[in-house]
C-alpha positions in Angstrom: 232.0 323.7 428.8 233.4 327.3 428.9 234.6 328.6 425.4 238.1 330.2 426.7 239.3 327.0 428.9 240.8 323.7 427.7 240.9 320.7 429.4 243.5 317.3 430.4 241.2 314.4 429.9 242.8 312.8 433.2 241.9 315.8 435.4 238.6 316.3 434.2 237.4 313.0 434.7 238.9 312.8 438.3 237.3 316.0 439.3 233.7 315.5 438.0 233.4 312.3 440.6 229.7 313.6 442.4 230.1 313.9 445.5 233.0 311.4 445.8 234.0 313.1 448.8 230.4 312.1 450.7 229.9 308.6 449.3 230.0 305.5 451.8 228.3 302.1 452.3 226.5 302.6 455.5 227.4 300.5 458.4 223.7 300.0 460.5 225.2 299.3 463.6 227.9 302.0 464.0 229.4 302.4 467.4 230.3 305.6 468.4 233.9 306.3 469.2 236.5 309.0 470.0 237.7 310.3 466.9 241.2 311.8 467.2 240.8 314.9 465.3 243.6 318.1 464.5 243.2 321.7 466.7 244.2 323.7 464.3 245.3 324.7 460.3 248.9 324.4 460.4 250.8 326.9 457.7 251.6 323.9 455.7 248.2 323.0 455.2 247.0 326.6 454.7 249.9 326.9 452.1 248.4 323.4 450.5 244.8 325.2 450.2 245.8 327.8 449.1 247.4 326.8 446.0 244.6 324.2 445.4 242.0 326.8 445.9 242.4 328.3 442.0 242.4 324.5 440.5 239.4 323.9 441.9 237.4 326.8 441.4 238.5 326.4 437.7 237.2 322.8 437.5 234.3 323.3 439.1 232.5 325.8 437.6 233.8 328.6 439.7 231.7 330.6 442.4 228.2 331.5 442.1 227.8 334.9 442.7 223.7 334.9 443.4 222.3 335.6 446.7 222.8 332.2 447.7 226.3 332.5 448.1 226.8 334.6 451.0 224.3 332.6 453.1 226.1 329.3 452.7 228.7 331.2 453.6 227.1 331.7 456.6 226.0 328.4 457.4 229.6 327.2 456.5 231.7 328.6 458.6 229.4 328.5 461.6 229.4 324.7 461.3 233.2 324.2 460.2 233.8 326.6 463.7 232.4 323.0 465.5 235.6 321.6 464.5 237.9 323.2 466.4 240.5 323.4 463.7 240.1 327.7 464.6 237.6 329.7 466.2 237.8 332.4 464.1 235.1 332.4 461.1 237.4 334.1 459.0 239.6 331.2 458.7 237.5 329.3 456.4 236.7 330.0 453.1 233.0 328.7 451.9 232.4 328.8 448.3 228.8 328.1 446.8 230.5 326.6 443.0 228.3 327.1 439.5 228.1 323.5 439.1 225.4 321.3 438.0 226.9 318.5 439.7 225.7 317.0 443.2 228.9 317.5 444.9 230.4 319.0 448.3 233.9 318.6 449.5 236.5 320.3 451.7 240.3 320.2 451.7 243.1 321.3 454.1 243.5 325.1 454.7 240.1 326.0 455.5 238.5 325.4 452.2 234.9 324.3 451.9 232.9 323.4 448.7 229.4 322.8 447.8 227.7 323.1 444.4 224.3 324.9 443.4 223.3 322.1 442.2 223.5 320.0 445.4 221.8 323.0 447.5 218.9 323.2 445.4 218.3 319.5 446.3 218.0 320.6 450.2 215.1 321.4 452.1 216.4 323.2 455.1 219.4 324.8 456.2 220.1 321.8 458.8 220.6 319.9 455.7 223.3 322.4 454.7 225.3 322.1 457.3 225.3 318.5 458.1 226.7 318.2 454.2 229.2 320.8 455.3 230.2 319.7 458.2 230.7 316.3 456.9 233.0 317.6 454.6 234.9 319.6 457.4 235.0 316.3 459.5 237.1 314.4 456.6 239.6 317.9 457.7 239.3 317.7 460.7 240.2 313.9 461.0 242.5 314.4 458.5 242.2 312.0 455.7 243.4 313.2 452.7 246.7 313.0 454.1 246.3 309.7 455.3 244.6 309.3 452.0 247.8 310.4 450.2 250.2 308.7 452.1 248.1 305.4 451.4 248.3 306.6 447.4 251.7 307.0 447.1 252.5 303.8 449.2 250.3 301.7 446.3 252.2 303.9 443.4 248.9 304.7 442.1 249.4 303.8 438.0 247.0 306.9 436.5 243.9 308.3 436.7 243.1 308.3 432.8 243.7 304.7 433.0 241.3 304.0 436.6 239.1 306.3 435.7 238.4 305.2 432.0 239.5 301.8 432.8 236.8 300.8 435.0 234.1 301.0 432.0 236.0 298.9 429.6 237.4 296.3 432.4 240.9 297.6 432.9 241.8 297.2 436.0 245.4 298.4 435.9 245.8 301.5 434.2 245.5 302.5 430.3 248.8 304.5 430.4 251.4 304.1 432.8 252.5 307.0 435.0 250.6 310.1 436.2 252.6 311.9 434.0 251.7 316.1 433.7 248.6 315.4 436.1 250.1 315.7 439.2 253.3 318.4 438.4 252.8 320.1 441.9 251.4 320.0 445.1 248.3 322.1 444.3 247.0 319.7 441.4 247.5 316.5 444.0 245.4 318.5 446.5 243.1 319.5 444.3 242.9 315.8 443.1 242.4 314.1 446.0 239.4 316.4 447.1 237.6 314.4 444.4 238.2 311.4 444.9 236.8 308.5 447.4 237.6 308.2 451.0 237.6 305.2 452.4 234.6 303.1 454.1 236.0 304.1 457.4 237.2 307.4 457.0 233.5 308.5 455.5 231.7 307.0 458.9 234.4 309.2 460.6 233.4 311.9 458.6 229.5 311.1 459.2 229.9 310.5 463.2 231.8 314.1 463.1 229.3 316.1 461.0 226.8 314.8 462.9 228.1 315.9 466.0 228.8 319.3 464.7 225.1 319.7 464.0 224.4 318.8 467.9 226.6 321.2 468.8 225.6 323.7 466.8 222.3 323.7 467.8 220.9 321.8 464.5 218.8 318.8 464.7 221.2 316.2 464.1 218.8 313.7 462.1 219.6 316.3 459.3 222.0 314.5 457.8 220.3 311.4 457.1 217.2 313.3 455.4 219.6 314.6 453.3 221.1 311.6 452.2 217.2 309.9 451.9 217.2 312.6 449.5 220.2 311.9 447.4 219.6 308.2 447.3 216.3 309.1 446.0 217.6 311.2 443.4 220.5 308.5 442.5 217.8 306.7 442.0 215.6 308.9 439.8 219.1 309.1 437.6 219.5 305.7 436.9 215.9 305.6 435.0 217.0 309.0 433.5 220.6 307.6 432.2 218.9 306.4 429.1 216.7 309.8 427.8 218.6 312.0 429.9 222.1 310.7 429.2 223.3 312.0 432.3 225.9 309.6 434.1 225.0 308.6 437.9 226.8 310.1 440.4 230.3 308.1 441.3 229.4 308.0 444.9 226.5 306.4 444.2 228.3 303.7 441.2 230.6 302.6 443.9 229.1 302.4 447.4 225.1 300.8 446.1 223.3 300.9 449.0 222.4 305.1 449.9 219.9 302.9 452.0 222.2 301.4 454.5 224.0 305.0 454.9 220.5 307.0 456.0 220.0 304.5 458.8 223.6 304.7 459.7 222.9 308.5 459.6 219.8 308.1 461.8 221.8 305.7 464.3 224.8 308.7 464.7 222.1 311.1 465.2 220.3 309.0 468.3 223.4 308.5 470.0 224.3 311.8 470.2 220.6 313.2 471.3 217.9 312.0 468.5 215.8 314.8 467.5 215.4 318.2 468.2 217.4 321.6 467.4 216.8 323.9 464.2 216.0 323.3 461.0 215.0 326.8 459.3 213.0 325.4 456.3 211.4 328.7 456.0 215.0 330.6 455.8 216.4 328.3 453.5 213.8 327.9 450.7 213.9 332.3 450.8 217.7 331.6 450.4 217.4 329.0 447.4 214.5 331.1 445.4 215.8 331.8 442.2 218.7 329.2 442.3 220.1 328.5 438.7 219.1 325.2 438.3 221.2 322.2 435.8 223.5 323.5 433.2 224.7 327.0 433.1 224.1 327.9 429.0 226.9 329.5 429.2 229.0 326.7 429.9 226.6 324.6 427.3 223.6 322.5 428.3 222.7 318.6 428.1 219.1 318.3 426.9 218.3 314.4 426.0 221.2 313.1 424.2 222.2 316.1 422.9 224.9 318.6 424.0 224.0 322.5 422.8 226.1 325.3 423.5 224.4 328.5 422.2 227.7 330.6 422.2 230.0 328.2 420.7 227.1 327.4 418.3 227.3 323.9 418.2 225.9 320.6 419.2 226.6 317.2 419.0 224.8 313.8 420.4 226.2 311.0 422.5 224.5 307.5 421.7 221.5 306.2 423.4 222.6 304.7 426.9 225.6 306.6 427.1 225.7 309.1 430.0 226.6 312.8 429.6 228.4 315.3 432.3 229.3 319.2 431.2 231.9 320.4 432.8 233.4 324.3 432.8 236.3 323.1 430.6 234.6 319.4 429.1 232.1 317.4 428.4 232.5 313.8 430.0 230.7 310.8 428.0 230.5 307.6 429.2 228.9 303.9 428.1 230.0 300.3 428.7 231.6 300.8 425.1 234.2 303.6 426.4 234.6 306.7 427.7 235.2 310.0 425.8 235.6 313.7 426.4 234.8 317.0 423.7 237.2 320.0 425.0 238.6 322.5 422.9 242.5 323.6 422.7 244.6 326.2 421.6 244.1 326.4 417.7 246.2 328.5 415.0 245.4 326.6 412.2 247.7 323.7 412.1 245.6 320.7 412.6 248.0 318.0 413.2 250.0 320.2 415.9 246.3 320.2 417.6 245.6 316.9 417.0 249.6 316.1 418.9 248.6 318.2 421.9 245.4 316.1 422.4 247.3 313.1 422.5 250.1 314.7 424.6 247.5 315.8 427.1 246.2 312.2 427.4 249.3 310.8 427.8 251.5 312.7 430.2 255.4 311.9 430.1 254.0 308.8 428.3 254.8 307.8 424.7 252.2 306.5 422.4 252.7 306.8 418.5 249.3 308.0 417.3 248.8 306.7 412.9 248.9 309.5 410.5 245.9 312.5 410.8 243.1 311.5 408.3 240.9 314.3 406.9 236.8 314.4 406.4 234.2 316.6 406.8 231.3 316.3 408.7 227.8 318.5 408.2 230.4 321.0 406.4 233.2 321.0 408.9 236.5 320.2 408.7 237.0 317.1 410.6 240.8 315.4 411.4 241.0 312.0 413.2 243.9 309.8 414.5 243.8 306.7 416.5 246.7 305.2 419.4 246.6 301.6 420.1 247.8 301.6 423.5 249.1 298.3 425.4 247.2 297.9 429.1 247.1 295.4 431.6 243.5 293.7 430.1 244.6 293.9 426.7 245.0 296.8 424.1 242.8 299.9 423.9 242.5 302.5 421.4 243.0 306.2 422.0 241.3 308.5 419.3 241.1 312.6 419.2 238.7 313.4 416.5 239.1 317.1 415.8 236.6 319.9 413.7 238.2 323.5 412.5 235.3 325.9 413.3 237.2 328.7 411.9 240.9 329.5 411.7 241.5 330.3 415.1 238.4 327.9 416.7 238.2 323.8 417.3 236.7 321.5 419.4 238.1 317.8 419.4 236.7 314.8 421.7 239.1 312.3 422.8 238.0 308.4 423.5 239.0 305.3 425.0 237.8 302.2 423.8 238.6 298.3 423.3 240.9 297.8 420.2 239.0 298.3 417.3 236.3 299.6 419.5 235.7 303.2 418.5 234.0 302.9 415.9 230.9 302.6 418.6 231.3 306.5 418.9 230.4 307.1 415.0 227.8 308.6 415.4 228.8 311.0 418.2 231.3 312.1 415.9 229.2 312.6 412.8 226.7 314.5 414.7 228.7 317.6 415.8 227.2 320.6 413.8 226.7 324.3 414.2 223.6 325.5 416.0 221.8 328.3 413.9 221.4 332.0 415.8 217.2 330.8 416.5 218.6 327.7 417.9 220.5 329.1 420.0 218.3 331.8 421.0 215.7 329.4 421.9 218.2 327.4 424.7 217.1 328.7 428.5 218.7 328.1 431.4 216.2 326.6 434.3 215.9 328.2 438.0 214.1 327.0 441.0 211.3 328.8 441.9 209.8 328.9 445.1 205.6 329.0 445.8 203.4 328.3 448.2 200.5 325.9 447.7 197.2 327.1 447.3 194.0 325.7 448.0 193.4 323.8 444.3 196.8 322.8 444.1 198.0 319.0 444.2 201.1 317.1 443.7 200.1 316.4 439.7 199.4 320.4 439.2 202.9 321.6 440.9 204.6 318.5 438.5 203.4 319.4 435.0 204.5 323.1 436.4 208.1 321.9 436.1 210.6 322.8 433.2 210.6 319.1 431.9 209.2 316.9 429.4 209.5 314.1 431.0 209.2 312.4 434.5 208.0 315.6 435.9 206.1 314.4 439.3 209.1 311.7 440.0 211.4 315.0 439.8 209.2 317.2 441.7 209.1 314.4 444.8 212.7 313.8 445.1 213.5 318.0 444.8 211.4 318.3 447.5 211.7 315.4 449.6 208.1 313.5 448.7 206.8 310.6 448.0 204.1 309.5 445.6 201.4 309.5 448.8 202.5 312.5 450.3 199.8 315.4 451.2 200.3 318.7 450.3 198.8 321.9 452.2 197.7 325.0 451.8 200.5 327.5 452.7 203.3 325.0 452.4 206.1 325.9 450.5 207.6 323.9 447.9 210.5 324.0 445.3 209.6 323.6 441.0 212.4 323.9 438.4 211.0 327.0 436.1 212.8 328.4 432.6 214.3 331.7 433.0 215.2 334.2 430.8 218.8 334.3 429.9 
């Protein structure tokens, strides 16, 4: 969470959807077919990136400004040119985002995304662009329009309410009306980027990038090793959810079988050729060395259950099972008990004006009446609460902004959603927010990959304990680098570990 950016609850949630805009259930026995597909960026959808472009980068992190960015640059455009939308590189804009989220996605204009986070999980630079150019098939094909045209035919009912409805079983909306979320064009583009496709349009978008990789000279299975390797790490999440309390990947909460989509992947890549073409393992794993790896501390870092941010000097801890997700402007929490964000806002020293832009935030153009701001203090801080009971369609939730003066110019406030007479479950979280003391802070590192080469006495255990974990090192190890338990390694081979740098 960045210390100079607030955050809408609604937005946030919708944009930190991993890679929502590559999830599918795999269909084994795809057919190819003639996908009608545009020729070029028209002005309106250049003018539509364009303004989207800043919303974005601000969600996500921003750009990445290491070495790595200028060769996925590279690799972008040369696989978005397979499109045929232009044949001119400079028409699309690649841009390698500081995010610790597994995430890739592309939106009209010329726009293409991919996170750090989701290239340090590669192994080759095939891998890169089949991602890519999946994402510049869903362009290409067109489906966020479609997409957007289907939205607005369905009135969608607001993204606070489907987003942190889904965990507490409300299937119609907490709040009525997308209110502030979508005030222009730019925020609906910039929405919609994150959010699914559906089950057809993502085999369009598979069958395309696949095809791009053909004729691009890749080996076109490369897109279905690098989904073997994200349904391996969705699966590594899920057993860290618990001690790592970091939530699983949308894509993979709502399409469950990563399985089905590798052999889907492998079945595209047969029909148009099978195997064969580049790779470049050797010139990718140079790119990646030295990746920043997980949280940037700057923007705070989720270690176990707890949140640290050594510049804001704070921390707090989310309750054991609940999953965490740090964002440049938030941090998401979520559990079958509720959802919750902690974001910060513009502070002068009036708490209850605060606490009534939290709730305003939340609700949009809605109205909710929010009970009188009650004071308390927690671990020496000033701490103001208030609580909304809000009517939905599966009965009434409550809405809560629990705030803490840090100074009288600096707070921090997280807002939750739960049941009526459910938020008490987040007692805890909310008692454990404290400042972090200069040696604690000094003492949090940000993690990198690293890069080696195996030598003769090295094994799969050895490289494992080498990694910047305490726990579940080799399982982590194996899925970064495409392994299994029985896999052999060999002198000279080259292999990623996640290392602590200095900050």
């Amino acid at each position: 969470m960045s210390k100079i950016k607030k955050n809408s609850l609604a937005i946030k949630l919708a944009a930190t959807a991993a890679l929502g805009s590559l999830a599918l259930t795999g269909v084994a026995d795809a057919q190819l077919k003639a996908i009608k597909t545009a020729t070029n960026i028209s002005p309106s959808e250049r003018k539509q990136g364009d303004e989207a472009h800043p919303q974005l980068m601000a969600e996500f992190g921003g750009a990445y400004n290491g070495p790595q960015a200028a060769y996925a640059v590279r690799v972008g455009q040369n696989i978005a040119l397979q499109s045929g939308l232009s044949n001119a590189r400079s028409d699309f804009t690649v841009t390698l985002l500081n995010s610790p989220v597994n995430n890739a996605f592309a939106i009209p204009g010329g726009y293409v995304y991919v996170t750090r986070q989701l290239m340090a999980l590669m192994n080759d630079e095939a891998e890169l662009a089949g991602v890519l150019g999946h994402e510049v098939g869903h362009v290409a094909a067109q489906h966020s329009k479609k997409r957007q045209s289907a939205a607005t035919r369905n009135q969608i009912l607001g993204v606070l309410g489907a987003v942190l409805g889904g965990a507490i079983g409300d299937s119609g909306g907490v709040i009525g009306g997308l209110g502030g979320l979508l005030q222009n064009n730019a925020m609906r583009v910039a929405q919609f980027a994150t959010l699914g496709f559906s089950r057809s349009q993502e085999l369009q978008a598979d069958q395309l990038g696949v095809q791009y990789l053909r004729s691009a000279g890749y080996d076109p299975l490369a897109l279905s090793t690098m989904l073997a390797s994200l349904a391996n790490q969705t699966n590594l999440d899920a057993r860290l959810s618990g001690g790592d309390a970091r939530s699983l990947p949308a894509w993979a909460s709502t399409h469950p079988d990563p399985a089905s989509r590798v052999r889907n992947a492998q079945t595209l890549a047969s029909r148009v050729g099978g195997t064969g073409g580049v790779r470049n393992a050797d010139a990718f794993l140079a790119a990646i060395d030295n990746v920043l790896y997980g949280d940037d501390p700057a923007q705070g870092v989720v270690e176990g259950n707890q949140f640290l941010h050594p510049d804001l000097r704070l921390r707090f801890e989310v309750p054991r099972g609940y999953g965490m997700q740090n964002g440049t402007t938030a941090v998401s929490v979520s559990g079958n008990g509720g959802q919750a964000q902690f974001t910060t806002g513009p502070y002068s020293g009036d708490m209850n004006a605060y606490i009534a832009a939290a709730f305003k935030s939340v609700a949009g153009n809605s109205a909710i009446s929010p009970s009188a701001v009650q004071r308390t203090t927690v671990n020496g801080l000033p701490a103001f609460y208030s609580t909304a009971r809000v009517a939905s369609q599966s009965g009434q939730v409550d809405v809560t902004v629990f705030a803490y003066e840090f100074s009288r110019s600096s707070a921090f406030h997280f807002v939750t959603l739960t049941k009526a007479g459910g938020t008490g479950v987040f007692n805890p979280m909310f008692n454990s927010v404290r400042r972090l003391s200069a040696a604690e802070a000094a003492a949090i590192r940000p993690r990198r990959i690293d890069v080696v080469t195996v030598g003769r006495g090295d094994t799969m255990a050895s490289l494992a304990r080498r990694m910047a974990y305490n726990d579940y090192q080799a399982e982590r190890f194996q899925v970064l680098n495409r392994l299994t338990a029985s896999s052999r390694l060999t002198p000279g081979q080259r292999v990623k570990i996640v290392v602590y740098a200095s900050r």
